[in-house]
Every structure is written in C-alpha cells, then in structure tokens.
GUDREN-732614 format. One line per 10 residues: their letters; for each residue x, z, y of N, C-alpha, C, O. Coordinates in steps of 0.02 Angstrom, whole numbers, plus 50000, padded with zeros to 5 digits. Layout:
! residues N
A = X/Z/Y/X/Z/Y/X/Z/Y/X/Z/Y  ...
//
This chain:
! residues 138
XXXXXXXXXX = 48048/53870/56163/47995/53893/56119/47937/53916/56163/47941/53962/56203  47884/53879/56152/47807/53912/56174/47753/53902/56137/47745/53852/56102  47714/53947/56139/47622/53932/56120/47602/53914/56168/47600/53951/56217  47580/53850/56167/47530/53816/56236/47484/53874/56222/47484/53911/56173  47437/53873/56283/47373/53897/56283/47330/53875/56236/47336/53816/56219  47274/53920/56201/47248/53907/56173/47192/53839/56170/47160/53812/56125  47201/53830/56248/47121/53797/56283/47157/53708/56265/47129/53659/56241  47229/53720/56289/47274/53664/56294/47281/53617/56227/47295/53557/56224  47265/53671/56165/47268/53625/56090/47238/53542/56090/47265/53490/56073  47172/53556/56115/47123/53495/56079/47165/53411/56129/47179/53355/56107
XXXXXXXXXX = 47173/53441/56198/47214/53392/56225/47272/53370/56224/47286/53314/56246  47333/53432/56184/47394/53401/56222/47436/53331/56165/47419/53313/56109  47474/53316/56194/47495/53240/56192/47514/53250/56098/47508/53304/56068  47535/53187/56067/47540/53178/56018/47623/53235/55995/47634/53277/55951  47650/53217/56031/47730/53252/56027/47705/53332/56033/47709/53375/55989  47679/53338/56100/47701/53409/56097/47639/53448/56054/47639/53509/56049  47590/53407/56027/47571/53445/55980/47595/53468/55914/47595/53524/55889  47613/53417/55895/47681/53399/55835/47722/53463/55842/47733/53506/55800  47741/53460/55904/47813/53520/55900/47792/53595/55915/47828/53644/55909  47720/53594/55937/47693/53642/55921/47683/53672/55841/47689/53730/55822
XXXXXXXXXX = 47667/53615/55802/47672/53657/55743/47729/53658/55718/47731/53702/55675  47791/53623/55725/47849/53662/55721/47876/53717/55724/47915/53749/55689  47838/53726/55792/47858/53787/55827/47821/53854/55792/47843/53911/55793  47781/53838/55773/47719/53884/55753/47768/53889/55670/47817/53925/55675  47762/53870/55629/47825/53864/55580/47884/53909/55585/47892/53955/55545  47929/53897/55637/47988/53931/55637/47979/53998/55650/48012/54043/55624  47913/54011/55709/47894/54093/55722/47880/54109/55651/47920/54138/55614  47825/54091/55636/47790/54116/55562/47859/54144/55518/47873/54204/55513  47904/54082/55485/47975/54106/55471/48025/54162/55471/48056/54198/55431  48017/54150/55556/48072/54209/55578/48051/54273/55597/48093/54315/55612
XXXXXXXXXX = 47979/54287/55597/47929/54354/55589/47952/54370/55515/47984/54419/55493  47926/54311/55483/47945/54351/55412/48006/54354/55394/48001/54385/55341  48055/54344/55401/48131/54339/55396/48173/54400/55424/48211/54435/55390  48159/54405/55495/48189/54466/55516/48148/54491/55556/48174/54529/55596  48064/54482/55563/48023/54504/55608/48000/54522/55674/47972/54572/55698  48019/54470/55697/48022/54460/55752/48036/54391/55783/48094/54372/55773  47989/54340/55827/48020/54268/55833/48082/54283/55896/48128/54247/55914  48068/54333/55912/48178/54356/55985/48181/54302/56022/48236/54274/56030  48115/54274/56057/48124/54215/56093/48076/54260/56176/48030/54299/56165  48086/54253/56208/48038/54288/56265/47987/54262/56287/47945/54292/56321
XXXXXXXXXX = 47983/54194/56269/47915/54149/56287/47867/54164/56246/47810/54163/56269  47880/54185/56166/47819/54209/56092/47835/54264/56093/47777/54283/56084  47869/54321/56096/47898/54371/56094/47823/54423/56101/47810/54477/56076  47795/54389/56136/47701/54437/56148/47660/54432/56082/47608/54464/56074  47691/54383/56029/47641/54368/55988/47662/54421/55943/47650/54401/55886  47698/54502/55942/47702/54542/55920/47666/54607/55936/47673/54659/55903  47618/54597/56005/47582/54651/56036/47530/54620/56011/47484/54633/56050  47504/54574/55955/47432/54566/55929/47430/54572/55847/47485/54573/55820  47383/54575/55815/47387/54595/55757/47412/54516/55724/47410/54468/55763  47427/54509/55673/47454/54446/55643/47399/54376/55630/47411/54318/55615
XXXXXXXXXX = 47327/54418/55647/47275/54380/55622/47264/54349/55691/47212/54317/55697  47300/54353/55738/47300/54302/55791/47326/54244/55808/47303/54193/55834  47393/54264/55783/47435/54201/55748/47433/54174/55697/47467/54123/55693  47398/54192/55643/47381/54142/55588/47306/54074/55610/47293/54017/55591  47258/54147/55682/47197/54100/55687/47229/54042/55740/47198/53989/55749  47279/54053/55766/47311/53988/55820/47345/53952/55787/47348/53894/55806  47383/53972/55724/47418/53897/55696/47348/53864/55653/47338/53804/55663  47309/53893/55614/47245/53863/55593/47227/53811/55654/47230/53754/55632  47213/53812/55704/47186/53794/55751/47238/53734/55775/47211/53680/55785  47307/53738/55784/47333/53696/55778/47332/53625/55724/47336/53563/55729
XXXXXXXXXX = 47325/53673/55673/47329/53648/55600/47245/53586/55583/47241/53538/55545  47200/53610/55621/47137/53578/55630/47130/53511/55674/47094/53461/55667  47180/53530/55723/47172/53470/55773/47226/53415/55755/47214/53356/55769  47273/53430/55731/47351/53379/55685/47292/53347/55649/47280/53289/55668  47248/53373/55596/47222/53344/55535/47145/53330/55550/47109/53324/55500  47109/53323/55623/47084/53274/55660/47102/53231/55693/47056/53195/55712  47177/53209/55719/47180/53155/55754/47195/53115/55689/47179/53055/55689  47222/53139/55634/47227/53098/55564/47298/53112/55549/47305/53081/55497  47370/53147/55564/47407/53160/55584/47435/53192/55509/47403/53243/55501  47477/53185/55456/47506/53244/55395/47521/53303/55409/47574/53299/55439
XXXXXXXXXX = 47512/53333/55406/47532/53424/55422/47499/53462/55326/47445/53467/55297  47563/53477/55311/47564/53537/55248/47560/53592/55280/47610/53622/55300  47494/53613/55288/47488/53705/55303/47527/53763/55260/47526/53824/55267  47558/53726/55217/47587/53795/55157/47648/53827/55198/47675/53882/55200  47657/53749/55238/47733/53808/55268/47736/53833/55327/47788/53855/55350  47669/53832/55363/47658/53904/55382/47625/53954/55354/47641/54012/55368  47573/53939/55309/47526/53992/55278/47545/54040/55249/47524/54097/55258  47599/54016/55202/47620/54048/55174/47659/54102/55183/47676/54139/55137  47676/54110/55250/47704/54180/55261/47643/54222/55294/47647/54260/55343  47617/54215/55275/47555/54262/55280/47530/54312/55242/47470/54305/55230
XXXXXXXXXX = 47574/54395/55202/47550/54381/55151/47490/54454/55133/47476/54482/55080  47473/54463/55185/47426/54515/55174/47356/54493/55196/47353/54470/55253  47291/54497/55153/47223/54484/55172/47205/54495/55250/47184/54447/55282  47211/54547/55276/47207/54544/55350/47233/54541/55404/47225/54569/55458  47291/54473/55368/47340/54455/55422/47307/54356/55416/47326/54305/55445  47264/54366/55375/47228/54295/55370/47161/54288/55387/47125/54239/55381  47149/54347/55409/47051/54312/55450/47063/54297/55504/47090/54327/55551  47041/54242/55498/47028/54213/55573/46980/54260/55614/46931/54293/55595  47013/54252/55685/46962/54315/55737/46931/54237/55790/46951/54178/55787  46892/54262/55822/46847/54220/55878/46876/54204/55886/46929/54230/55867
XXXXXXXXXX = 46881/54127/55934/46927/54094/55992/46944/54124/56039/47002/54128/56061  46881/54160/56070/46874/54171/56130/46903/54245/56146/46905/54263/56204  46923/54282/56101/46959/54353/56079/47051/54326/56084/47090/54356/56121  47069/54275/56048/47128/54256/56041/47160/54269/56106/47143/54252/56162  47221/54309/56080/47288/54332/56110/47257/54340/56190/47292/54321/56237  47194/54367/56202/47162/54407/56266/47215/54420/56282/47266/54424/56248  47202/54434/56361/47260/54461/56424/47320/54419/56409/47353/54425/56460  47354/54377/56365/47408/54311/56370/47378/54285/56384/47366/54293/56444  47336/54231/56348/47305/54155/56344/47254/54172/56394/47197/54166/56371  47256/54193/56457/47203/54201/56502/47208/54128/56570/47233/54074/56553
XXXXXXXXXX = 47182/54138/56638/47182/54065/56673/47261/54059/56690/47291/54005/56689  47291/54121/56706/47373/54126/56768/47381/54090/56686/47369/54030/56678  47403/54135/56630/47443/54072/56571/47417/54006/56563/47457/53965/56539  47342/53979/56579/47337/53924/56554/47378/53878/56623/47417/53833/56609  47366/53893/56684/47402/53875/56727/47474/53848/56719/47495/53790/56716  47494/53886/56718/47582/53913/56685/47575/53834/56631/47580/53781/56662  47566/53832/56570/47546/53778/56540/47547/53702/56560/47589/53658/56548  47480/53700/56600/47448/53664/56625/47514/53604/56681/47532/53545/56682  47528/53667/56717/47612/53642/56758/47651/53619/56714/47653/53559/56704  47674/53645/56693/47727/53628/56639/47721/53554/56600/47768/53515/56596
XXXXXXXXXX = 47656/53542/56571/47636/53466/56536/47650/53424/56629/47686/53375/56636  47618/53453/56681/47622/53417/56745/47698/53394/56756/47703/53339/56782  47764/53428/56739/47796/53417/56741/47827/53366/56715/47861/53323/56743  47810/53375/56637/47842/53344/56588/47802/53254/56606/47826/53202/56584  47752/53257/56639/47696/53180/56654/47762/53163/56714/47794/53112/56698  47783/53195/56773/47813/53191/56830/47884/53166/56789/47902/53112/56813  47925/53185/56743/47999/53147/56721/47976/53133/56677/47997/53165/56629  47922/53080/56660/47917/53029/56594/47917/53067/56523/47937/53041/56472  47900/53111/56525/47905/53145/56464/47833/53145/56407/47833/53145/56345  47765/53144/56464/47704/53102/56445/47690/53043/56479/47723/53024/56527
XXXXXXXXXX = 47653/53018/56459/47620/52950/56481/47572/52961/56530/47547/53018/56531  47549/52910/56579/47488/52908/56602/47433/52919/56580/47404/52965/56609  47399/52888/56527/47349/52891/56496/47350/52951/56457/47297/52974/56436  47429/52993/56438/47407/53058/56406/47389/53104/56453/47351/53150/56438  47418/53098/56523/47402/53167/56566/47339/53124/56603/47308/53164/56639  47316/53070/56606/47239/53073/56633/47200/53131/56593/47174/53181/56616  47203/53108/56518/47162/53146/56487/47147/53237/56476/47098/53270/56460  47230/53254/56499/47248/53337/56510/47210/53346/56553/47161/53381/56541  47224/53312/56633/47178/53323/56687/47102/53325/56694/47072/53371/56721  47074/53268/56667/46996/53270/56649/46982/53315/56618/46936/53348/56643
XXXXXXXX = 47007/53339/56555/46985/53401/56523/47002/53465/56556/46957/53505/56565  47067/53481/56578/47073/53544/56604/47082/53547/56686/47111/53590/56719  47059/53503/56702/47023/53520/56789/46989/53575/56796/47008/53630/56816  46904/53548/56768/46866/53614/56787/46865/53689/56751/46825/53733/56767  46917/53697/56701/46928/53754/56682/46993/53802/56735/47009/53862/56732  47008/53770/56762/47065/53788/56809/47043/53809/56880/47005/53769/56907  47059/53861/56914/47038/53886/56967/47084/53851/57025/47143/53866/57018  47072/53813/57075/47100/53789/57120/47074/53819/57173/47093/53804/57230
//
C-alpha cells in the first residue's frame, strides 16, 4: 500500500495508476470502517485533516478520467461524509512535510525499480524521467 507522490499522478504508468485508485478506495473504506488505513506506508494520511485525502483521490480521480480510463468516484466519495472533509485544499499545501522532494525521491526509485524487473515499459519510464528529472535534486 502507497500514495505515490503527489507530483508522480499526471505521469505514472497505466497500472499503477489504476491501483492507485484502488488503493485510494480501500484507505477511504477502512478509515471509515475502523478508522484507520493500519498500513505504515498511508498510516500519515491520519496526521492531515481528511480534506487532504479526499483533494488526492479527486486528483487521482481527474487524471483516470483524462487519459479516458472508467473510474466511479462514488466509491470513494462516498465515504466522505462531512462538508469539510470535502474541500479541496491547494496542490501545493497537500500532505506538506510527506509529499516533499526526499518522498518524491523515495517514489521516483521505486517506479525506477519496477522499469529495472519489467514491471514498466520503456516508453513508460522514458516519460517518468523526462517529466520528473528536473523536479528532482541530483
């Protein structure tokens, strides 16, 4: 279980965006179920108010239904159920001090990995790299 970085949405591969909103789904779920997703990789997405995680699955939810992709938002939305657990906050505010460069890094490796045992394609991690080169501190 992870939230890619926020920066990582608009690029990452067809799959692991997909299972991002899975993933984004089962937290939503199991917050509302027994409150708490008890995974240590999302486990931070309880030190922010809820309107952070509703503005990152939105955001997920935007880029599925620009590449042209089906995604029913009800089954995450819907565990949403208080007015100010649904405004969207800035991008650039989202899950501060997590989603910063060391996590997008962290990320960034990780898709590197998954390109290194066939897990993306060439042509998907050219495109990771071109985009998140110059945001990355080398």
């Amino acid at each position: 279980m992870r939230l890619w970085h926020k920066d990582l949405i608009i690029v990452l591969p067809r799959q692991q965006l997909l299972g991002q909103w899975r993933e984004c789904c089962l937290i939503a779920k199991s917050i509302a179920t027994i409150g708490t997703p008890n995974h240590i990789l999302v486990n931070r997405i309880m030190d922010y108010p809820m309107s952070h995680f509703y503005t990152y699955g939105k955001l997920v939810h935007r880029i599925i239904k620009f590449r042209g992709y089906k995604c029913d938002f009800d089954k995450f939305g819907h565990y949403f159920t208080y007015p100010h657990e649904t405004e969207e906050i800035d991008h650039n505010k989202l899950f501060q001090n997590w989603h910063n460069k060391r996590y997008l890094q962290q990320c960034y490796y990780n898709l590197e990995e998954k390109y290194d045992c066939g897990g993306i394609t060439e042509d998907e991690w050219i495109k990771i790299k071109s985009e998140m080169n110059p945001r990355l501190f080398w």
